[in-house]
N, C-alpha and C positions, 0 to 999 in steps of 0.2 A: 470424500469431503462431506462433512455432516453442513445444514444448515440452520438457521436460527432468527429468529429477530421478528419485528415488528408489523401490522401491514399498514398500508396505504401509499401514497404515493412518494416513491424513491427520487431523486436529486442525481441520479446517476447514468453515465453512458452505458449501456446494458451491451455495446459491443467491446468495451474495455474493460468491462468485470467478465467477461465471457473468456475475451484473451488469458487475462487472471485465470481462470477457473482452470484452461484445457490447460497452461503451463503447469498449475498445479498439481492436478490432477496424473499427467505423466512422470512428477517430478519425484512420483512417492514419499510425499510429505505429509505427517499428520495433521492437516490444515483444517480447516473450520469458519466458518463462512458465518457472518451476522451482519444484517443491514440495522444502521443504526445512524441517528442526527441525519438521516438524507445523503446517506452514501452507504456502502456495502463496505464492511471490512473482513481482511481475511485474517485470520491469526492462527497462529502455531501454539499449542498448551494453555492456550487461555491466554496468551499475548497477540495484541494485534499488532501484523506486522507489515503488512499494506493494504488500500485500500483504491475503490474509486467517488471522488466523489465531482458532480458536473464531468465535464472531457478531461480530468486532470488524477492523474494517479499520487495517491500521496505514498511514502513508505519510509519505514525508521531505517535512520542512519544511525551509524555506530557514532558518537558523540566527539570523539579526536578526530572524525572527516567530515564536519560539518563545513568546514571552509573548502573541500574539495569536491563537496557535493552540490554544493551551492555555484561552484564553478562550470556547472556543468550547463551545456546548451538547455535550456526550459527548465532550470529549474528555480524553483523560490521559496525562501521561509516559509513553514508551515503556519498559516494561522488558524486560530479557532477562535471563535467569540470575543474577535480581537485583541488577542494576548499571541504572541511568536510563540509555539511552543521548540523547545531546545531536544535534539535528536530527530526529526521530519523535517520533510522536505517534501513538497509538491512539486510535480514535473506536470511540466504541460502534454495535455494528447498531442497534439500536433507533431510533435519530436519523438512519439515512441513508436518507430519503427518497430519489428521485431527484435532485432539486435540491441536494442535502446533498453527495449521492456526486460526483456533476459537480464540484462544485465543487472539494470533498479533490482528486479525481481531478487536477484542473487546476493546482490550487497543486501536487502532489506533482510532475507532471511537470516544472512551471515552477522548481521547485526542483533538479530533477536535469538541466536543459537545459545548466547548464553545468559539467558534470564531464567529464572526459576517459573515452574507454570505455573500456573493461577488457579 
């Protein structure tokens, strides 16, 4: 995983972008790491595909399961600079067990498999 980005002080749980990293890391993914607006995103081709920012993981969903993603135990609309944005979703830390994270982890990839890179 290459890194990138900005310095000073990050906005991020550094034991939730670490989970991020070792899942990545074994998952043999071309992934790429940039901290940026006060959170750490990971992205795949030049797409970011999740991220952490405070104890909360955000990660794109495929856009026809945003109503099932939203269903899920801790999760909520994605906002930024108070505008919803449409395909993310933030999960709360507190509910990402292992199996929680894995799983965000997999749909977020599975969602960004087919974008053109950047």
């Amino acid at each position: 995983m290459t890194t990138e980005g900005v310095s000073g002080v990050m906005a991020y749980d550094e034991v939730l972008a670490d989970r991020v990293r070792q899942r990545l890391e074994h998952a043999d993914l071309d992934a790429a790491e940039k901290k940026m607006f006060g959170a750490v995103c990971f992205l795949d081709r030049g797409n970011t595909v999740a991220g952490a920012s405070g104890d909360d993981l955000f990660v794109r969903v495929d856009p026809g399961y945003m109503d099932d993603a939203l269903a899920q135990p801790g999760a909520r609309p994605y906002e930024f600079r108070g505008r919803t944005a449409g395909g993310w979703v933030y999960v709360a830390g507190e509910v990402l067990d292992d199996e929680v994270l894995d799983d965000w982890l997999r749909a977020a990839w599975d969602a960004a498999a087919g974008l053109p890179p950047k």
